[in-house]
C-alpha positions in Angstrom: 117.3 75.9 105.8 115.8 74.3 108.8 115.5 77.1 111.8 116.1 74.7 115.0 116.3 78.2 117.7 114.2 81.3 117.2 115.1 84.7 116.4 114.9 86.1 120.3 118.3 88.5 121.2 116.7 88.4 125.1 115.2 91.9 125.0 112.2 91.0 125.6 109.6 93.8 125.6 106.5 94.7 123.5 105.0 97.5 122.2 101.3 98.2 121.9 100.9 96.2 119.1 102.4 93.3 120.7 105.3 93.0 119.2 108.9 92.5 120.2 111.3 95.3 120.6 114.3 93.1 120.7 113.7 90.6 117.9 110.7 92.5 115.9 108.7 89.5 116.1 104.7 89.6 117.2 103.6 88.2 120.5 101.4 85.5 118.4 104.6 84.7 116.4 106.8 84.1 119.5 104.1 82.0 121.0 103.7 80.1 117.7 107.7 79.7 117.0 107.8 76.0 117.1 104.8 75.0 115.0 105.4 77.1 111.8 107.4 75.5 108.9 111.1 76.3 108.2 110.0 78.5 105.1 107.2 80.3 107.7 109.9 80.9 109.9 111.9 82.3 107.7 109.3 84.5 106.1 108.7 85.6 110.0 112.3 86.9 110.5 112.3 88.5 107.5 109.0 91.0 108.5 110.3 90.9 112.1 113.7 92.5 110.6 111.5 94.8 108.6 109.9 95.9 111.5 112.9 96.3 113.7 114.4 98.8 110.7 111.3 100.5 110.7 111.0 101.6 114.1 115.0 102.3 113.9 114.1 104.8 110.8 110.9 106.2 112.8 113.5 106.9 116.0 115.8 108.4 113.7 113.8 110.5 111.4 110.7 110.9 113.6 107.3 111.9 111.9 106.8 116.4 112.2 104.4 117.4 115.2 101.3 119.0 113.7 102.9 122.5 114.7 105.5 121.6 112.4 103.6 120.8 109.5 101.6 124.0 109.0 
C-alpha cells in the first residue's frame, strides 16, 4: 500500500522530544515524510500510533509522585 499523504491531523505541536502531539510522529520523521518507502512509512505510523496511545495511557493513568510511593 503506497502512502501518497502523510499521517498529519493539523495539530501540530511537539513535545520535548520532538515529536508530534497531533499525529505522534517525530520532527525528523515529518521532515523526512516524502523520502521514506511505502513499507517505512507504514512502519512510521505504526510507532507514531504507539506513541500517541502511550501518552493517552500516561494522561489517563499518570505515573505516583514520589510522596505517593513511599
Amino acid at each position: 500500500m503506497l502512502m501518497k499523504t502523510s499521517p498529519c491531523i493539523r495539530n501540530c505541536c511537539l513535545d520535548q522530544q520532538d515529536c508530534c502531539l497531533g499525529c505522534g510522529r517525530l520532527l525528523t520523521e515529518i521532515l523526512q515524510w516524502q523520502h521514506f518507502t511505502s513499507a517505512e512509512q507504514q512502519l512510521i505510523v505504526s510507532k507514531a500510533q504507539q506513541r500517541v496511545q502511550a501518552r493517552q495511557d500516561d494522561i489517563m493513568h499518570p505515573a505516583a509522585t514520589p510522596s505517593e510511593q513511599s
